[in-house]
C-alpha positions in Angstrom: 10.2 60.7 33.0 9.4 61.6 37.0 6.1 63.2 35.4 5.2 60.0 34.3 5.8 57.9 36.6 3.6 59.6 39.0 1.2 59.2 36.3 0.9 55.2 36.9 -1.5 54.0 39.1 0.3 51.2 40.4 3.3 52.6 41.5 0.6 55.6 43.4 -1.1 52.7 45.2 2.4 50.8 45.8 3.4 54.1 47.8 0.1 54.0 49.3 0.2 50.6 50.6 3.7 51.2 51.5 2.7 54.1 53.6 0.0 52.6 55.1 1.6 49.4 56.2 4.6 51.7 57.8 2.4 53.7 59.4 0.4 50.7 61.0 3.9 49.4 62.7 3.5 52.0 65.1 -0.1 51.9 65.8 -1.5 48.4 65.5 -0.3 45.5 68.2 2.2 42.8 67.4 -0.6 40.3 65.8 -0.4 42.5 62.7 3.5 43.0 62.5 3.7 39.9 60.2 0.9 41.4 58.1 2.4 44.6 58.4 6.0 43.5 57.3 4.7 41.6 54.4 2.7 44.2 52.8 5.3 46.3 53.0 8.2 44.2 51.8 5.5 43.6 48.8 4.7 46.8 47.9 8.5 48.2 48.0 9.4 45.1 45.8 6.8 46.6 43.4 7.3 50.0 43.5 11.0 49.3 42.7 10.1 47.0 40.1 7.7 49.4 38.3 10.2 52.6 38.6 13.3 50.5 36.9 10.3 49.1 34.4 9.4 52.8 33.3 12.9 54.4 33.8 15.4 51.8 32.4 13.3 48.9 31.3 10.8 47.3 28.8 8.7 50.7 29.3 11.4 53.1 29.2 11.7 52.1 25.7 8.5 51.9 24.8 7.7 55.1 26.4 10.8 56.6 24.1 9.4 55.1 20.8 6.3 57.4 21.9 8.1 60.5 22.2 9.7 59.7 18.8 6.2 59.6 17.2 4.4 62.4 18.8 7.6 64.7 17.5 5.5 64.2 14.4 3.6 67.3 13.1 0.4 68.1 14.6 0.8 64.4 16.7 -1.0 64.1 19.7 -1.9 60.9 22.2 -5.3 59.9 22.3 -7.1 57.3 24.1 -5.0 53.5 25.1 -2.1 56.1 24.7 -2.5 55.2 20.7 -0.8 58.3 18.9 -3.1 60.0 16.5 -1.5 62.4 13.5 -2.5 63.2 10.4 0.2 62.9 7.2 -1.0 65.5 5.2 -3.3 62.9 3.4 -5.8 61.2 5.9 -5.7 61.1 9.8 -3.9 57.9 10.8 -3.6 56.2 14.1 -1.2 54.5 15.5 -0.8 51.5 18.4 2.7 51.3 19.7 3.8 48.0 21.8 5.9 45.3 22.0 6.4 41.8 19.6 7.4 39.2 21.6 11.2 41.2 22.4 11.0 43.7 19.7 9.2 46.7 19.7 6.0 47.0 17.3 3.6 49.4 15.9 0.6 49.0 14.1 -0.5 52.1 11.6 -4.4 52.0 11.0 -6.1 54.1 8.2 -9.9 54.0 8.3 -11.8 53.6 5.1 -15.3 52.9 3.7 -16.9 50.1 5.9 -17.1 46.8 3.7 -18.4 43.6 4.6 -15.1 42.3 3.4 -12.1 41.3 5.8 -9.1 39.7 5.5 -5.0 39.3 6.8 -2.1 39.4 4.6 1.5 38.2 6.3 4.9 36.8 5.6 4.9 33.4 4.9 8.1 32.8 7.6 5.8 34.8 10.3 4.2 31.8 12.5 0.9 33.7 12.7 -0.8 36.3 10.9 -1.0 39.6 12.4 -3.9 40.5 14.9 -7.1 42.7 14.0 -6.1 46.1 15.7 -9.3 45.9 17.3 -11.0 42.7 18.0 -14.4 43.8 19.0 -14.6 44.7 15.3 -13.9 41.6 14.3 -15.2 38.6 16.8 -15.0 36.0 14.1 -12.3 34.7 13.1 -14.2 31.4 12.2 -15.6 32.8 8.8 -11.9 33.6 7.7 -10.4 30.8 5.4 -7.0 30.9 3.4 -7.0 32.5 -0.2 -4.6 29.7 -1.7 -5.5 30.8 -5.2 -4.1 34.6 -3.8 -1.1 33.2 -2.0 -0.2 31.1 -5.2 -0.1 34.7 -7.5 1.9 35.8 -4.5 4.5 33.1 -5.2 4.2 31.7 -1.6 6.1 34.8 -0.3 2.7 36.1 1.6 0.2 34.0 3.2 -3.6 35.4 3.0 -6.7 34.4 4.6 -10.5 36.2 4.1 -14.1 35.8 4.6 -14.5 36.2 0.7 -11.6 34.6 -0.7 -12.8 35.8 -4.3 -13.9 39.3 -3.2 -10.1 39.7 -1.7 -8.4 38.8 -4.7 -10.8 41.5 -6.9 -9.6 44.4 -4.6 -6.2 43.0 -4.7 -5.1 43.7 -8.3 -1.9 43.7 -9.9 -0.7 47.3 -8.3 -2.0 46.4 -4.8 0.2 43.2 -5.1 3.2 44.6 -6.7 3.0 47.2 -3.5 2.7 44.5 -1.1 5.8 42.7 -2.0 7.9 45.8 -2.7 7.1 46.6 0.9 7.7 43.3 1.9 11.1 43.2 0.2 12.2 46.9 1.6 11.0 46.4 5.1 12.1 43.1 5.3 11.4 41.5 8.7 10.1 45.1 10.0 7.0 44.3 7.7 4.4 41.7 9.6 1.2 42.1 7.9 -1.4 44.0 6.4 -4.9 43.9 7.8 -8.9 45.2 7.3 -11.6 44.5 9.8 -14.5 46.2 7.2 -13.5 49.7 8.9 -9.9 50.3 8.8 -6.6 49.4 6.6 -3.5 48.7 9.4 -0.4 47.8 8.4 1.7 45.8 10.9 5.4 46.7 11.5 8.2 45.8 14.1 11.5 46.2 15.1 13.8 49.1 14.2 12.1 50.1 11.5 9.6 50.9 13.9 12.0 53.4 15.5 11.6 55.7 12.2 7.8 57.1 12.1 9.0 58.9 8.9 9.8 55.7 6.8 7.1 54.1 8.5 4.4 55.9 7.8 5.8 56.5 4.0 6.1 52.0 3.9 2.2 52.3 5.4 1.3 55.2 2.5 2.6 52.8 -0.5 0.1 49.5 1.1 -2.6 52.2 1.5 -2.5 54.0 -2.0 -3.2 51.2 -4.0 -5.8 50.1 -2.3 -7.6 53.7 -1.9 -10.1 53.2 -4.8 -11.1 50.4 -3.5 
């Protein structure tokens, strides 16, 4: 953990500010001291803040459900510290974070590109999940609810797409019937199911998130279904 902390840029410039400030007590007159004092108090305040954030807080956690995915085989962390691994089937990539207070993770497959995109959710969830990657997808005008989808879906999923019709031809009988098996054996761990036109993600939370095995195999059974697509 004392490797990565030193590894965060704001707690190297806190020390650096703190240094500096302590430093200029001694050298500059008394019509900085205030200054001084202030910046120091400041960057102390912040340096403590962000070593109890990534030793016993909100990040110490997050930083442990990392370690928990890249024990996977062959894992490794790529770029926005997003864990990349492949499952012996296709290489997969995963964003971990937070959900409001519960920890989240959000396991994208990429596909054939398609003009196509669409969210699938749970109907409690107040909103549908988030496109992984937003630059992908700056639109979200030309998305519009697939009531005819939701009704086959008994009102147990919400769904919204850019081609309502299109949507409910690639979702078929099997991709549905996966979709609400998942739904029913994650529970509240399972938020949504999305595709931008580039990559499948499936949207999880909470402790389930804390098991990369059962996650991935949750992710597998949205993703198989839909692989002929």
């Amino acid at each position: 953990m004392a490797a990565d902390l030193h590894r965060r840029w704001e707690l190297r410039l806190a020390v650096a500010v703190a240094l500096a400030a302590g430093a200029g007590l001694g050298m500059l007159g008394p019509a900085w001291r205030p200054w001084l004092l202030v910046a120091l108090a400041t960057s102390l305040a912040w340096l403590g803040y962000g070593i109890w954030y990534w030793s016993k807080g909100p990040g110490a956690a997050q930083r442990g459900l990392e370690l928990l995915w890249l024990a996977l085989p062959g894992a490794r962390l790529g770029p926005g510290r997003a864990v990349h691994v492949h499952d012996g089937h296709e290489p997969i990539r995963v964003v971990l974070g937070r959900d409001g207070r519960e920890l989240s993770a959000i396991v994208e497959a990429r596909s054939d590109e398609s003009t196509l995109a669409f969210r699938v959710w749970p109907a409690e969830r107040p909103a549908p999940p988030p496109f992984p990657r937003d630059e992908t997808r700056p639109a979200h005008g030309d998305l519009e609810r697939a009531l005819e989808l939701e009704a086959l879906f008994a009102g147990l999923l919400r769904a919204e797409a850019n081609a309502p019709r299109e949507l409910r031809r690639v979702l078929d009988q099997d991709a549905m019937a996966a979709l609400l098996a998942v739904r029913k054996e994650a529970g509240r761990g399972f938020a949504g199911l999305t595709w931008d036109g580039q990559r499948l993600a499936v949207h999880l939370r909470g402790p389930l998130v804390a098991d990369p095995a059962r996650a991935l195999q949750l992710a597998r059974a949205v993703w198989r279904p839909l692989s002929a697509w």
